[in-house]
N, C-alpha and C positions, 0 to 999 in steps of 0.2 A: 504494500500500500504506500503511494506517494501523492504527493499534493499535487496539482492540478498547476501548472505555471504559468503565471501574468506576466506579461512586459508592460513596462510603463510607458506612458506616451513620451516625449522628447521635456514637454512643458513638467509633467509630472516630475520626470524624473532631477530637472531642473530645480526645482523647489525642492526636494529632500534631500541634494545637496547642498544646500545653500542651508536646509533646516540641522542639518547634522553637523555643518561644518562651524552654525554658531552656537551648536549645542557643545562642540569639542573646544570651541575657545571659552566658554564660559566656562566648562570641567577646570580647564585650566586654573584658569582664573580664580575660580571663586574656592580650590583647595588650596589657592597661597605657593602655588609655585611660580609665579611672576615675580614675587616677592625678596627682598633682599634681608634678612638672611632665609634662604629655603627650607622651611620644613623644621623652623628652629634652632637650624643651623648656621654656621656663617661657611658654608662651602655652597657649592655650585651643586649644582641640579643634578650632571651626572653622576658628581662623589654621591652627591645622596642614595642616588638609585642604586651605587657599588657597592655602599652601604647596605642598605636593606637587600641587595640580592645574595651577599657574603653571610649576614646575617642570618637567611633565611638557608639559604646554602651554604655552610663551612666545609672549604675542602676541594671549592668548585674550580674548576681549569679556567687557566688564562683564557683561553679562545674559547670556551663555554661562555665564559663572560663578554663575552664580544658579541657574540649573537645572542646572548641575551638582551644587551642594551643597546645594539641592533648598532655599534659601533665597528669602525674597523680595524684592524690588528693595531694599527700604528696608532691610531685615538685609543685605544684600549690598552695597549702597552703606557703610554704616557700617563696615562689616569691612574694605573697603576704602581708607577713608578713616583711620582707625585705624591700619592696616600700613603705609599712606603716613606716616602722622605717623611712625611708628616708624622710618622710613627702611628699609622690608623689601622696597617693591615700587614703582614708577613706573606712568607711566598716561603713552601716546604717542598722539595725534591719529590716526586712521581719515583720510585722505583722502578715499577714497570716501564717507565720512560723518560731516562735523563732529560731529552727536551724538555719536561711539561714540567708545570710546578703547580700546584694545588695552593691557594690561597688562601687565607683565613685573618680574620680581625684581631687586632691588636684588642690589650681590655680596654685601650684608650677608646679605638675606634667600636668595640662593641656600648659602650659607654652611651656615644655617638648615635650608634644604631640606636638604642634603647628611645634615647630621644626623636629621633627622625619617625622612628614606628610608631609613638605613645601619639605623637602628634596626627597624622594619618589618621590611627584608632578614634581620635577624639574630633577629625573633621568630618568620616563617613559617620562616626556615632550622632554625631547632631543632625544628620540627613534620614535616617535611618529612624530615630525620634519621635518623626515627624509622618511616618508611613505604619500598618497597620501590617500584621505576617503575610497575609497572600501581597498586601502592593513592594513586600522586600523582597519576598522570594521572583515576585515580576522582573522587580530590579535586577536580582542578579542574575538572571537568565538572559535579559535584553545586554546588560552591560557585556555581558561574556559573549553574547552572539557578536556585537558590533565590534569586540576585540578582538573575537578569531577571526573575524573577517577582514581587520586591518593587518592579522598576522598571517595571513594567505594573500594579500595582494604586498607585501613587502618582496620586495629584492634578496632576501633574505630571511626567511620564513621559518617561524621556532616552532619543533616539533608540541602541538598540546599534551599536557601532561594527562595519560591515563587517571581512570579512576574506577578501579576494578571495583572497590568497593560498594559502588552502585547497582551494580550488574545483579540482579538476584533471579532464584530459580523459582518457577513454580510461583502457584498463586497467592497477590497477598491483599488484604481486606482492601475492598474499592477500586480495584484493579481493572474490575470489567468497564465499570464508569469510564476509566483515567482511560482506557485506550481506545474505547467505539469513541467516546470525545474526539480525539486526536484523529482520528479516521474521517470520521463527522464533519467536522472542520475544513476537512481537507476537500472531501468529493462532494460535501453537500451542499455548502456556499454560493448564493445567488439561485437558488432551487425553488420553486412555489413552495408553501409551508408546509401543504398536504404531501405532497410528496416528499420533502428530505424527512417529515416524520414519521410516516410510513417506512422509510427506507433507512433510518434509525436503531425502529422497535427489532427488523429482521436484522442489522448487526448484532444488538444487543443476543436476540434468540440464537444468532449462529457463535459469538463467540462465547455464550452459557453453554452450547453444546461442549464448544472445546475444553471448558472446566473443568464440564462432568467428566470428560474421559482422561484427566492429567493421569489418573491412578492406574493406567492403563498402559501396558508396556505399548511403545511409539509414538504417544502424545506428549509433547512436553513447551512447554512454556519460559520465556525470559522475561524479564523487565528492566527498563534502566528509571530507575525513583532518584530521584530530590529528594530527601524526609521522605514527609508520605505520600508525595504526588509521583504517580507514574508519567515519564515524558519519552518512554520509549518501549517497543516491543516484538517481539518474533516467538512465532510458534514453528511446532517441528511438528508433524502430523504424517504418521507413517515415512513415507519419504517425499512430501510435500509442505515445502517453507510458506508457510502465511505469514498474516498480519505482523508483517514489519512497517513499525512504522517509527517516525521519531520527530519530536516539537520540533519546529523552527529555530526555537533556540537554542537549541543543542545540535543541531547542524552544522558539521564541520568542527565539533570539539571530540571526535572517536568516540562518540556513544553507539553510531550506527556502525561503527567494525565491531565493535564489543558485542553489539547483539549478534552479527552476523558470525565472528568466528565462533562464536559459541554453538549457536546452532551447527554448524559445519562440522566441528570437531565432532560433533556428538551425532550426525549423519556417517563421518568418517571411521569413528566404533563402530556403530550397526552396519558399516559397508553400502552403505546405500547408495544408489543412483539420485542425486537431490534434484528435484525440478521443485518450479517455483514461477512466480505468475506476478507483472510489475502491471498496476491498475490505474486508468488513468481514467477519465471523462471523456469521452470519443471527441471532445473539439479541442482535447489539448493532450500536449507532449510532456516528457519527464526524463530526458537526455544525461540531466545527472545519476539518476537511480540507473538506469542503464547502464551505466558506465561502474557504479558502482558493484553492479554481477558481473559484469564484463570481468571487472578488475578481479573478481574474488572464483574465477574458473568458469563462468555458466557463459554456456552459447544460446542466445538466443533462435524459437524452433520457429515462432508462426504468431502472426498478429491478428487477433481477429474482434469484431465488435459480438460483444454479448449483452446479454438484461442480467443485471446482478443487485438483488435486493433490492427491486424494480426500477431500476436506474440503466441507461444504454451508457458503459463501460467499453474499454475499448482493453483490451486485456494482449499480455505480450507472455507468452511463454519458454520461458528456459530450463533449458537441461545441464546440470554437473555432474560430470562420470567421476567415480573416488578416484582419486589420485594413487598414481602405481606408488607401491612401497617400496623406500628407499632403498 
């Protein structure tokens, strides 16, 4: 299951750059890093961030810190050489590799950090204040979407850190809600009422089917949650991948390979042939999700339009043969 894709017109898309580009000068601004000293500090903007990324990372490689702070070798060498004079951060020998040196704070410079961080903690705390659980949890979903999306059109692009933790098996209270949503959202938007409700209720009743038979050897279930909210999911059903689906805001942060190699793996035990079905609206394409079975072995078979949970679907079918054993 994927979302249905909109292009924007020229005028549209004009204005949400202009709405985004003065919503990133004001982030700026209004956290005090225009500000002299930065962050409660009397250094400069990138010390600070060398700061808090040492902090949060002790031990981290030169050149990790480079692409971190999306600097290059010779800005990043200097910065670091700089904070060494300063007596803020040390540099200790890689054994496994004389070139590299693993970095870590001085207790001056964690000192430093303490401060740079407490400051942070106490400007998002006041923002944060002021919003109610579901408008924080919004926040952090939106904020993380527009940040992985600045960290995939960079020149230099930092891998998103995993979060296996999230990943959970089998079903959990609210689960059915959190995913026909998600699904709902996607195919049924701009639909007369009567019909996406209609077509709704028959999610709901097919993926209640799929509950019932978790306890059942070949059906099985993922989820990727926030707390309690589900924003992501894939079923395994004999040798047949459904209901993959994943928020908007978690696209492009490795929620949806997380669901996917899971399943796979667990197709890969039983030996199975995995085939699997990418769903669209018959008047619209989904070129990313494509690409995404592409990427992960599935050829696609045959495209064809069908009625699914009374809705005309446009349904693309693929096959994955198990991979020979090494």
């Amino acid at each position: 299951m994927n979302p249905h894709e909109k292009t924007s017109s020229p005028e549209d898309l004009s204005e949400k750059i202009s709405a985004l580009r003065n919503f990133s000068r004001q982030l700026v601004r209004e956290l005090g890093y225009l500000r002299t000293p930065v962050a409660g500090s009397d250094l400069s903007p990138s010390a600070v961030h060398t700061l808090l990324e040492l902090g949060m990372q002790p031990g981290m490689l030169a050149r990790d810190l480079a692409s971190a702070l999306r600097l290059d070798k010779s800005n990043a060498s200097r910065q670091i050489s700089k904070m060494e004079a300063q007596g803020l951060l040390r540099r200790e020998a890689v054994a496994s590799d004389a070139r590299s040196h693993a970095l870590f704070l001085t207790d001056a410079g964690h000192a430093l950090y303490q401060e740079a961080d407490d400051f942070g903690t106490r400007q998002v705390a006041k923002v944060l204040e002021q919003l109610d659980d579901a408008q924080q949890q919004a926040l952090g979903r939106y904020m993380s979407l527009y940040a992985s999306a600045l960290s995939q059109a960079n020149l230099h692009p930092r891998t998103e850190t995993p979060h296996p933790e999230r990943l959970h098996r089998g079903y959990r209270p609210g689960c059915q809600g959190d995913v026909v949503g998600l699904i709902a959202k996607d195919l049924l938007a701009d639909l007369p009422t009567a019909q996406a409700m209609a077509a709704e209720r028959a999610m709901h009743q097919a993926f209640g089917a799929l509950l019932a038979q978790l306890d059942q050897p070949g059906h099985h279930l993922w989820l990727y949650c926030e707390g309690d909210q589900v924003l992501g999911a894939i079923a395994l059903q004999g040798a047949q991948l459904g209901w993959f689906i994943v928020h908007r805001t978690v696209r492009g942060t490795g929620a949806g390979q997380m669901l996917l190699q899971a399943a796979l793996a667990q197709a890969d035990q039983e030996s199975l042939v995995l085939q699997a079905s990418l769903i669209t609206r018959t008047d619209q394409t989904a070129p990313l999700a494509e690409a995404v079975y592409r990427k992960a072995g599935f050829a696609a078979q045959q495209t064809q339009a069908e009625d699914l949970w009374g809705l005309p679907v446009s349904r693309t079918r693929f096959v994955r043969q198990r991979p020979a054993p090494r």
